[in-house]
C-alpha positions as CSV (number, residue, x, y, z in Angstrom):
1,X,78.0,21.6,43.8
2,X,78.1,18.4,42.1
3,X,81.6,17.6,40.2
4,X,81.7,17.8,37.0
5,X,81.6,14.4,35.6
6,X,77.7,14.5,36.6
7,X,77.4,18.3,35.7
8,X,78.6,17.0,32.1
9,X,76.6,13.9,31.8
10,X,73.7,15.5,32.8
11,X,74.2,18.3,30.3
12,X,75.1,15.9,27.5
13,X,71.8,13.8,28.1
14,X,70.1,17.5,28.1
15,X,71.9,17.6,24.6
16,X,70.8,14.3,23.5
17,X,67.0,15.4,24.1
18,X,67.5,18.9,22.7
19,X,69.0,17.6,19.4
20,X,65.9,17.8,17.0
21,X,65.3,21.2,18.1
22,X,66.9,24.7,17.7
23,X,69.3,23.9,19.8
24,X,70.8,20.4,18.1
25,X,73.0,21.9,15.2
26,X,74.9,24.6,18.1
27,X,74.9,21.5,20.5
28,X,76.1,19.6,17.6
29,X,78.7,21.9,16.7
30,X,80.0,22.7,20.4
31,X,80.2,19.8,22.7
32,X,82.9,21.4,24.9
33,X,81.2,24.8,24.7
34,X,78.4,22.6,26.6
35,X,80.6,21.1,28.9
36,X,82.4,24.6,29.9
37,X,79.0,26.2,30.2
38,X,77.6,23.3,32.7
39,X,80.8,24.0,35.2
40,X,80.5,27.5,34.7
41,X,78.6,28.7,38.0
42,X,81.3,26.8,40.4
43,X,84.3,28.4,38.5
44,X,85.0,31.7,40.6
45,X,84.7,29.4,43.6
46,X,88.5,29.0,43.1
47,X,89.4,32.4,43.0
48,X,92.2,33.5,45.4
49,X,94.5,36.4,45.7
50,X,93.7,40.1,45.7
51,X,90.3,40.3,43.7
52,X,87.5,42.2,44.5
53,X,85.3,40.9,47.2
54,X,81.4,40.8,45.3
55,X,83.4,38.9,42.6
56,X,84.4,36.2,45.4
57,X,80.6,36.3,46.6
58,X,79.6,36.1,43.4
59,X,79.4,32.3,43.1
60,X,77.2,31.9,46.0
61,X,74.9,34.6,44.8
62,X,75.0,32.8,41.2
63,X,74.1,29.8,43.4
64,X,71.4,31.4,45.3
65,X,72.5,30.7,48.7
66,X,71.0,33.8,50.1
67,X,67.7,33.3,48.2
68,X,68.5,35.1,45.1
69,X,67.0,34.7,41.5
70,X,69.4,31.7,39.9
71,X,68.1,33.2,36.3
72,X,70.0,36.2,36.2
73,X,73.1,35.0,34.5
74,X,70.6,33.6,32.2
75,X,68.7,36.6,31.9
76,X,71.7,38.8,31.2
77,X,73.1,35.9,28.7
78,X,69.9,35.6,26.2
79,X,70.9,38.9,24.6
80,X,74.6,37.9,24.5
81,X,73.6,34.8,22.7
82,X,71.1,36.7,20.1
83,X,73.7,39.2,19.4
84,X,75.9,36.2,18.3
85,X,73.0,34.1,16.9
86,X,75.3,33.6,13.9
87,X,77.5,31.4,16.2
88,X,76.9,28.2,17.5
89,X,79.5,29.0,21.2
90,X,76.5,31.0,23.3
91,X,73.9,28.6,22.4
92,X,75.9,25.5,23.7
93,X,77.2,27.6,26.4
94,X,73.4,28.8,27.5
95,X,72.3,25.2,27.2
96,X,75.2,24.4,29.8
97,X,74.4,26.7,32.2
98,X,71.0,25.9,32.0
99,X,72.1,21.8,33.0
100,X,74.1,23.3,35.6
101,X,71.0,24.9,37.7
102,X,69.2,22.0,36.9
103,X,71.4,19.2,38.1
104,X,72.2,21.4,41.3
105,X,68.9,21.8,42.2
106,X,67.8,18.3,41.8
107,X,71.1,16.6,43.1
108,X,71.9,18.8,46.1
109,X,69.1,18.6,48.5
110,X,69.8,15.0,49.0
111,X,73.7,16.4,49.8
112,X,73.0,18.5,52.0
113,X,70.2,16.0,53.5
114,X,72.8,13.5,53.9
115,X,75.8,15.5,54.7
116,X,74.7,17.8,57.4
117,X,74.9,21.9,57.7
118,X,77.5,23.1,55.1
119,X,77.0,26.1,57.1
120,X,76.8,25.8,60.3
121,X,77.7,27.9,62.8
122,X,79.4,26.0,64.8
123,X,83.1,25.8,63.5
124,X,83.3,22.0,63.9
125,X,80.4,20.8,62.6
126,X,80.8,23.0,59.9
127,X,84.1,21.6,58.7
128,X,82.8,17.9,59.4
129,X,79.9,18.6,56.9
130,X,82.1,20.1,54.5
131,X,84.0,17.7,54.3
132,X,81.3,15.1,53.9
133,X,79.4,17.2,51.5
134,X,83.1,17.0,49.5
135,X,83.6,13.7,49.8
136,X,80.0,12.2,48.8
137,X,80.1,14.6,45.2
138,X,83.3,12.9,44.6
139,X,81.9,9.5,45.3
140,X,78.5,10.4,43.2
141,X,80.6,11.7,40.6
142,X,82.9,8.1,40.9
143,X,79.3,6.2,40.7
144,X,77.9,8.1,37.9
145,X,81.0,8.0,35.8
146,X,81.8,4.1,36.2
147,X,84.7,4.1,38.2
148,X,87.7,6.2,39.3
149,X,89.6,5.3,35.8
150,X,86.5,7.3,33.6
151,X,86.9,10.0,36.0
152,X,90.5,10.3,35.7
153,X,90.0,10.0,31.5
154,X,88.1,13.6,31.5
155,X,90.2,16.4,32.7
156,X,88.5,19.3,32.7
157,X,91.6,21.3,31.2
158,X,91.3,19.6,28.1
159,X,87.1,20.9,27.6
160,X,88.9,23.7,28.3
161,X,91.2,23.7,25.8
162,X,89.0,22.5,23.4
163,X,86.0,25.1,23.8
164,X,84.8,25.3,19.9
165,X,86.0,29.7,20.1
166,X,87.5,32.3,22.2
167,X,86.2,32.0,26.0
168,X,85.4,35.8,26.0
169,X,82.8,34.6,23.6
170,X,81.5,31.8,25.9
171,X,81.3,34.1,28.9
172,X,81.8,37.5,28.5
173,X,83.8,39.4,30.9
174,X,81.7,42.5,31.0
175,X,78.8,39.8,32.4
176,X,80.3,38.7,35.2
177,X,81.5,42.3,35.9
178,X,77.6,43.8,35.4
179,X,76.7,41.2,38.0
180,X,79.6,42.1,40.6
181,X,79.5,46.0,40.2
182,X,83.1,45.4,38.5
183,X,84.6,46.5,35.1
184,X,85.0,44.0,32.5
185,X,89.0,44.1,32.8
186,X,88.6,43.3,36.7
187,X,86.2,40.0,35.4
188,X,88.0,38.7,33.3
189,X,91.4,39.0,35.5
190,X,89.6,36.6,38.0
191,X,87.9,34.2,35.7
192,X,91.3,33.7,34.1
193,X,93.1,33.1,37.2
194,X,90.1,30.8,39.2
195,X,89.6,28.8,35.9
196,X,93.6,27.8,36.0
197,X,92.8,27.3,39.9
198,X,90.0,25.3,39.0
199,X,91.7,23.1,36.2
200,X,94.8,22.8,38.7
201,X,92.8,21.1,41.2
202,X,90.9,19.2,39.2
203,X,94.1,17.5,37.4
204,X,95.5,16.7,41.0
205,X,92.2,15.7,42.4
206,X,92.1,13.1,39.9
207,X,95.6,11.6,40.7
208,X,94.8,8.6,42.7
209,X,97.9,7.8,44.6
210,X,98.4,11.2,45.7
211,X,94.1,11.0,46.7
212,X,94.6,7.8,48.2
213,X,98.0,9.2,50.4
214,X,95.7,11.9,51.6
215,X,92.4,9.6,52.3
216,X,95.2,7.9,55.1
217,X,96.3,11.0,56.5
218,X,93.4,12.9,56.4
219,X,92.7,12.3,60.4
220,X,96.2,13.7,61.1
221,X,95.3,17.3,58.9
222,X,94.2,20.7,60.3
223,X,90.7,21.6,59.3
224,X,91.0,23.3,56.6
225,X,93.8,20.9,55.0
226,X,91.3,18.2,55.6
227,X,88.4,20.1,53.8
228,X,90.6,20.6,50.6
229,X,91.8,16.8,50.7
230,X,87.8,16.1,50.8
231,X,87.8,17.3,47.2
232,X,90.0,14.2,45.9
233,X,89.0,11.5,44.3
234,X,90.1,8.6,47.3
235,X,90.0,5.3,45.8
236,X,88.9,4.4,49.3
237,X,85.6,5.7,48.6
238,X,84.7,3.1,45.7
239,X,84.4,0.8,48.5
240,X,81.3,3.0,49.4
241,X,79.7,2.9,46.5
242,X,77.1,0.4,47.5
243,X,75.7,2.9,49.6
244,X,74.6,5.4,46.9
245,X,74.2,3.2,43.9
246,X,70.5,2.3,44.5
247,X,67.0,4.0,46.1
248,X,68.0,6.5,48.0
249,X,65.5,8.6,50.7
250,X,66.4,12.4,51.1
251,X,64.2,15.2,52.4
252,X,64.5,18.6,51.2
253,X,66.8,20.4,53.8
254,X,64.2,23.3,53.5
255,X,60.7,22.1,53.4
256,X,61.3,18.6,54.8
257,X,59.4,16.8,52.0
258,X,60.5,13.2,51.4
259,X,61.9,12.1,47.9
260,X,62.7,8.5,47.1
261,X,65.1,8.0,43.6
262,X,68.1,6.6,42.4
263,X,71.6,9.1,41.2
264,X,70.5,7.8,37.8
265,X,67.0,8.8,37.9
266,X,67.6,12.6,39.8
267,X,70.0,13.0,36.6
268,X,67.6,11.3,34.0
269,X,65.6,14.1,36.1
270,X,67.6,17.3,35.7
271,X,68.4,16.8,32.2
272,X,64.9,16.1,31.6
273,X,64.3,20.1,33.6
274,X,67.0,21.1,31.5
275,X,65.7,20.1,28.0
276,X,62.0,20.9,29.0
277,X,63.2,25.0,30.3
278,X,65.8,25.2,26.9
279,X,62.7,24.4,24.9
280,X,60.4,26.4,26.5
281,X,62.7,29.3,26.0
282,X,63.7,28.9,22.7
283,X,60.9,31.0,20.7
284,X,61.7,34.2,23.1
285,X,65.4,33.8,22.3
286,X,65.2,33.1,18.9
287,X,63.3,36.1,18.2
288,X,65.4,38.7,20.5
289,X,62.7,39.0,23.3
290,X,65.2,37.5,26.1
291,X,64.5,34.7,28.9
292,X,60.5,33.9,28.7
293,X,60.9,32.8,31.8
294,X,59.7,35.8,34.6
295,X,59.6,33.6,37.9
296,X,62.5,33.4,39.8
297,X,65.0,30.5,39.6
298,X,65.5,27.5,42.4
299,X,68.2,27.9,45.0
300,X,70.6,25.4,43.8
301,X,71.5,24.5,47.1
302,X,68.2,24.0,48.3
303,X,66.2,23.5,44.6
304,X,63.4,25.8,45.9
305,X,63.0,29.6,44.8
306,X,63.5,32.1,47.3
307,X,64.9,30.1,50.2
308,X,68.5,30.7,52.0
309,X,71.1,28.0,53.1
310,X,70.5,29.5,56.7
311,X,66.7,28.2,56.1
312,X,67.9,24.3,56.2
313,X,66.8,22.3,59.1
314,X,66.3,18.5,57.6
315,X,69.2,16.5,58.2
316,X,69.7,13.0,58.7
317,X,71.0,11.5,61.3
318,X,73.3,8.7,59.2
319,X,75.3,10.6,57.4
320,X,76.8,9.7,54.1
321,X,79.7,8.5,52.9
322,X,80.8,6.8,56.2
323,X,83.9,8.5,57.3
């Protein structure tokens, strides 16, 4: 999943491009409704404690990692948002989640390509690539934002503190709970609780002395210790930056094809998807019909429809960022 900075400039641009449309005065109105709605999907990936297991699988299957149809949210949200057509909150939020799909399916196949098999079998190689896979969003995210100083100036507490209306109205409970076989009281428990998860790490992700403490240790960490340190934003890692800031050759993990762009361009990219798809939908929505859209979404692991994170084989052989 790419960190948020890049979910929310991606889903700004997408903004930027949508704003002479049906879309703009909503988009206008709700820039943190657009910003909550891009980092929506990964939310429920912080959930803990004693919650219902299909609402910890959830994320994945939001994700498509077993080849499911990454339009269902949407399909379930377009009559959400034309029931509350009168209020600018869904429309931001649909254009958000919209960006998210978008910028995971264009952004990740080069992640995986460069960071190895997230889900290996093997235990080691597993947690090596997660932690790779960690590290190079955080770097990305460093790279697209400027510099670790503009990613410690956008917390993601504040967008959510500053959503433009209640969150129940953004994403409504009884949603997530259709799509987990859960009741609406049992959704909204967990959303609550992995969004303060969520927020949590974020804040302390973003402290750099306490990432750069952990950068030093990390070879003296258990595994898992060293996977959750992977999340922070090292300043080591700006010292990498050279290595993703121009062309970059990825092949899709899945079908092997070769791709040559830059992190700029794969985000001029997505938001270009996102703004094209929003567009494209609009008419159905406006008029109560639902998504137009009947083929199934991308895997946003693998940004091809259909496909399963067991079906990756392409990896290269110099990983990225260097450890």
């Amino acid at each position: 999943m790419p960190r948020e900075i890049v979910h929310w400039m991606v889903a700004e641009r997408a903004a930027g491009l949508l704003a002479s449309g049906p879309f703009g005065p909503a988009l206008a109105r709700c820039p943190n409704g657009l910003r909550y709605g891009a980092v929506l999907h990964d939310v429920l990936f912080y959930l803990r404690g004693d919650h219902s297991q299909a609402l910890k699988d959830l994320p994945h299957r939001l994700h498509g990692s077993h080849g499911e149809d990454t339009y269902e949210l949407l399909r379930l949200y377009a009559p959400h948002m034309h029931a509350t057509r009168s209020l600018a909150l869904p429309t931001a939020v649909f254009v958000g989640l919209c960006a998210h799909i978008f910028a995971d399916a264009t952004l990740h196949p080069l992640i995986y390509h460069f960071t190895g098999n997230y889900y290996d079998e093997d235990p080691v190689r597993r947690s090596a690539a997660v932690r790779r896979h960690r590290t190079l969003e955080a770097l990305l995210d460093m790279v697209a934002a400027g510099g670790l100083e503009a990613v410690a100036a956008r917390p993601l507490r504040a967008v959510v503190n500053a959503v433009e209306g209640p969150l129940s109205l953004a994403c409504p409970p009884e949603l997530l709970g259709r799509l987990a076989g859960v009741n609406a009281a049992a959704a909204a428990k967990a959303q609550h609780e992995a969004l303060d998860t969520y927020c949590t790490m974020q804040a302390l992700c973003r402290m750099p002395t306490l990432a750069s403490w952990l950068r030093e240790l990390e070879g003296w960490l258990p595994a898992k210790l060293r996977e959750i340190a992977a999340l922070f934003y090292a300043p080591q890692l700006w010292a990498q930056r050279a290595s993703v800031s121009g062309q970059l050759t990825f092949r899709n993990p899945v079908s092997g094809e070769a791709f040559t762009q830059t992190l700029a361009g794969l985000m001029e990219l997505a938001a270009r998807q996102t703004a094209w798809f929003c567009a494209a939908q609009a008419p159905s929505l406006t008029a109560g019909n639902g998504l137009a859209e009947t083929a199934p979404g991308p895997s946003l692991d693998m940004g091809l429809p259909g496909v399963a994170v067991s079906q990756a084989r392409h990896f290269a052989l110099r990983t990225l960022p260097a450890d």
